[in-house]
C-alpha positions as CSV (number, residue, x, y, z in Angstrom):
1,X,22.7,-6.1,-0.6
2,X,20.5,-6.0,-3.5
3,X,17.0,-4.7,-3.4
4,X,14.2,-4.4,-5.3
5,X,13.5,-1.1,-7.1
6,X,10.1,0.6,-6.8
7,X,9.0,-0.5,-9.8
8,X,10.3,-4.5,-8.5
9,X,8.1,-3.5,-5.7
10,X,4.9,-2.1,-7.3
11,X,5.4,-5.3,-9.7
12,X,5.6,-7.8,-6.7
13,X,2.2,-6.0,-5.2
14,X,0.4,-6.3,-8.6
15,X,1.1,-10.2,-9.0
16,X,-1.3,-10.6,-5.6
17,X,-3.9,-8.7,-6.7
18,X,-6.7,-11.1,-8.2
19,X,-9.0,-11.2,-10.9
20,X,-12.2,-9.0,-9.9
21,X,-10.8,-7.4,-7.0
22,X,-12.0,-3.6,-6.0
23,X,-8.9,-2.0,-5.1
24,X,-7.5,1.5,-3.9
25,X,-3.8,2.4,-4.3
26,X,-2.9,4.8,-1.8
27,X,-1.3,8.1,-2.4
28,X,2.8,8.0,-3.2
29,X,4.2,4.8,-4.3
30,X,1.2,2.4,-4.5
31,X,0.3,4.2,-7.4
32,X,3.1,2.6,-9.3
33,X,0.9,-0.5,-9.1
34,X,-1.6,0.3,-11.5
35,X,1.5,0.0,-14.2
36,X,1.7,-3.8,-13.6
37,X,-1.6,-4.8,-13.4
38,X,-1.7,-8.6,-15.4
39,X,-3.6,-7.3,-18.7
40,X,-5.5,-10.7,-18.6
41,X,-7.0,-9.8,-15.4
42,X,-10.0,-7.5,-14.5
43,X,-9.5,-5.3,-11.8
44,X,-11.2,-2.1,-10.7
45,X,-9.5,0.4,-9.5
46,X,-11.2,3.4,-7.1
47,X,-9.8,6.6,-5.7
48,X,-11.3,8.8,-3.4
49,X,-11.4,11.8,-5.0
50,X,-14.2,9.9,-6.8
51,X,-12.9,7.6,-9.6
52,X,-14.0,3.7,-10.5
53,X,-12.1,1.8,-13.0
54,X,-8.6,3.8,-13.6
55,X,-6.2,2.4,-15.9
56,X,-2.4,3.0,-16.0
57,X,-0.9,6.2,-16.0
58,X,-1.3,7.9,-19.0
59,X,1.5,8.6,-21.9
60,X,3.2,11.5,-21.8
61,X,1.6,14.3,-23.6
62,X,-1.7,12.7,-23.2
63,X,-2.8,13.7,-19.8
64,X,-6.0,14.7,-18.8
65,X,-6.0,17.8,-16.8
66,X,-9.7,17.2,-15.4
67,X,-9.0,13.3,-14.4
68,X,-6.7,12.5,-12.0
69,X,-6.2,10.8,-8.5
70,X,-6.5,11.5,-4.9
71,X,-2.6,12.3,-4.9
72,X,-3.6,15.1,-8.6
73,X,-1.2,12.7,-11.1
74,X,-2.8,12.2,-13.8
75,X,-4.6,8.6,-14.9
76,X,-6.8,7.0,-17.2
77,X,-10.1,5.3,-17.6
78,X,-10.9,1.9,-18.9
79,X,-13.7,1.5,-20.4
80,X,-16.8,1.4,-18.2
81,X,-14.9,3.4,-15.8
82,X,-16.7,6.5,-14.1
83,X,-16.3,9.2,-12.0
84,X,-18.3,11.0,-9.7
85,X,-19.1,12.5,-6.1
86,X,-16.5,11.9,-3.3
87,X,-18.8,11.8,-0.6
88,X,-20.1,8.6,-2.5
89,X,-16.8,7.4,-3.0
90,X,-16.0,7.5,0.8
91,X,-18.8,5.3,1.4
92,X,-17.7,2.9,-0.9
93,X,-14.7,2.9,1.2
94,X,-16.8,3.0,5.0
95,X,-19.3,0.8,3.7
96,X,-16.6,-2.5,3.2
97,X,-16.8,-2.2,-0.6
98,X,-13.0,-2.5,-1.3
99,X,-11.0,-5.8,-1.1
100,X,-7.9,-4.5,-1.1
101,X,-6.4,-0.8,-0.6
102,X,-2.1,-1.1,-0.5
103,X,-1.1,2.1,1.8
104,X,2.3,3.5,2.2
105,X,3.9,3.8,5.5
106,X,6.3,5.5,8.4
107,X,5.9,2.2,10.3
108,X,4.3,-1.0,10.5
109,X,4.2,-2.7,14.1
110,X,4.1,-6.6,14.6
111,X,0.6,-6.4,15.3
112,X,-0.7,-5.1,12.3
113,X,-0.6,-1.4,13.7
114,X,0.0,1.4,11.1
115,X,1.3,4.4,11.2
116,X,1.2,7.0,7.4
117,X,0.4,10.2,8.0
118,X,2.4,12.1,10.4
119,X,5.8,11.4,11.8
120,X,5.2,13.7,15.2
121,X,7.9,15.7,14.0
122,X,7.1,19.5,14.9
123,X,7.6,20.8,11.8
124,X,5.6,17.9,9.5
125,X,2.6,19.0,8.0
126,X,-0.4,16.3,9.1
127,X,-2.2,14.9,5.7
128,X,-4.3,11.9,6.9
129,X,-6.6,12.2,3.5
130,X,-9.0,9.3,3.6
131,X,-5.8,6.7,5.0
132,X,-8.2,6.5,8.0
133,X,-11.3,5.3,6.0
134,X,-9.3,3.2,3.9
135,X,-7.2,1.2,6.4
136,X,-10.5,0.2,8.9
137,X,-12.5,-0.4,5.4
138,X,-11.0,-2.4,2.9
139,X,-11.1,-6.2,3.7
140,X,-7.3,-6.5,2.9
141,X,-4.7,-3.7,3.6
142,X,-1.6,-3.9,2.4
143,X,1.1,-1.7,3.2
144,X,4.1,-1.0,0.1
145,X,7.3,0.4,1.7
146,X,11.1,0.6,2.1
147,X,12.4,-1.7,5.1
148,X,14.5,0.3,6.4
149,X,14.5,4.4,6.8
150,X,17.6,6.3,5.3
151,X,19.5,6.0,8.8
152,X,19.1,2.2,8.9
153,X,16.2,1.8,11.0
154,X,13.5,-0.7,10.7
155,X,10.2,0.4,9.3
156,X,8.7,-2.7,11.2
157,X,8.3,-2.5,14.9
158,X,7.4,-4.0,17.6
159,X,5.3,-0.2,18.9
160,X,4.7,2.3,16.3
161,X,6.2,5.5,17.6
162,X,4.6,8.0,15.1
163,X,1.0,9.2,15.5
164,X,-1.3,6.0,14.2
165,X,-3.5,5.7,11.6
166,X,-5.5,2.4,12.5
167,X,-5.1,-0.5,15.0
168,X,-4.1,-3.8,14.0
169,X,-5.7,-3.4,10.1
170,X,-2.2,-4.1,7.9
171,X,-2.3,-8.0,6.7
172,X,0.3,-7.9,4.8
173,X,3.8,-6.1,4.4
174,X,5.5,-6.2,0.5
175,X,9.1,-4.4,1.4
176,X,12.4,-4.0,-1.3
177,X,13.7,-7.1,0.9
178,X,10.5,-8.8,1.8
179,X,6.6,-10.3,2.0
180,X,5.9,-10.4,5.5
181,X,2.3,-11.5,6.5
182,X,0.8,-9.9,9.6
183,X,-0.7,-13.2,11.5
184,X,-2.0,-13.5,15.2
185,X,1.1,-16.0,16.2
186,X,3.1,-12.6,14.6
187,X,5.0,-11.7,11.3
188,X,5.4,-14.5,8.9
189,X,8.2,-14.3,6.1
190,X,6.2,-15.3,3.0
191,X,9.2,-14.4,0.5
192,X,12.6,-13.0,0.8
193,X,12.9,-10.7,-2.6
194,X,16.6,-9.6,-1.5
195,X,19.6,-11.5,-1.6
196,X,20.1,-12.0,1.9
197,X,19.4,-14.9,4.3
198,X,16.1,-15.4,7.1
199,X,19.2,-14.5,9.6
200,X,20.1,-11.7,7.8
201,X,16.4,-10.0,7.4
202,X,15.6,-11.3,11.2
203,X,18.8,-8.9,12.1
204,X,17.8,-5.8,9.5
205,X,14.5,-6.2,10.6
206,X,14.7,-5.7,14.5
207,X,11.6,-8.0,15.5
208,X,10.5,-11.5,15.7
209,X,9.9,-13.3,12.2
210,X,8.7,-16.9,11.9
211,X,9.2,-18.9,8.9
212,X,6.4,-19.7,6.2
213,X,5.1,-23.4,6.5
């Protein structure tokens, strides 16, 4: 079964992202993203640690020790970019300034129901960072993620079992096998990116998919 590699993934995120959008690319593998941003379009990117207008990552032995994102990798700055307080960056992200923030994930339920910062298990150390302000406060969520866990399991549920981060905010799913939209009637399959069949991912995936129009 072929899949789509990480950077296939980040690439696939990127080509949704439109011109002027404010956007916030989780910590993990959403920042990948910022690498395949179209040149010919203009889009801001934020972090919470207090950063507007990011550019890729930068070349190695060119980093900036003093600028980096919430997740401490090193970026860039376009110009007009800026930096400054987190406290105002959080309420960029409570006050519904963001269009789009793509989140990774444990799980993603049917209903839009995500779950990214803790998987229950005894021994996991909790890190919510600001996934809580960001999934109830961007406009769009979208959530970047392998399908399937390394014992075979679906990543997309019917319940979340792991502790959740926000009720029914996800609207979209980009996966190495698939674009699923999160929709009241349930999942939509906008795009298979695998080589396998609606059958195929309906089977993988565990829970009820519905065709795109």
């Amino acid at each position: 079964m072929k899949r789509l590699t990480r950077d296939q993934m980040a690439q696939r995120v990127a080509q949704d992202i439109a011109e002027g959008a404010y956007v916030n690319l989780g910590i993990g593998l959403p920042t990948m993203v910022a690498n395949h941003l179209p040149q010919d379009r203009e889009i801001f990117l934020h972090s919470e640690n207090g950063v507007l207008g990011m550019g890729p990552a930068p070349l190695q032995g060119e980093e900036d020790p003093d600028l980096i994102n919430a997740g401490k990798q090193p970026v860039t700055l376009l110009k007009g970019g800026a930096y400054f307080h987190h406290a105002d960056s959080f309420a960029m992200m409570r006050g519904g300034h963001l269009d789009i923030c793509v989140l990774g994930a444990f799980q993603v339920s049917v209903k839009g129901d995500l779950a990214n910062w803790h998987t229950g298990a005894p021994d996991a150390i909790p890190a919510v960072g600001g996934a809580m302000d960001l999934a109830l406060g961007a406009k769009d969520v979208y959530v970047m993620m392998e399908h399937l866990t390394k014992s075979g399991e679906s990543k997309v549920v019917a319940e979340c079992s792991y502790p959740l981060t926000a009720i029914g905010c996800v609207s979209r799913i980009y996966t190495d096998l698939a674009v699923l939209d999160v929709t009241p009637e349930g999942l939509v399959v906008r795009e298979i990116v695998s080589d396998i069949s609606f059958d195929e991912l309906q089977k993988l995936t565990g829970v009820p998919l519905a065709r795109a129009a």
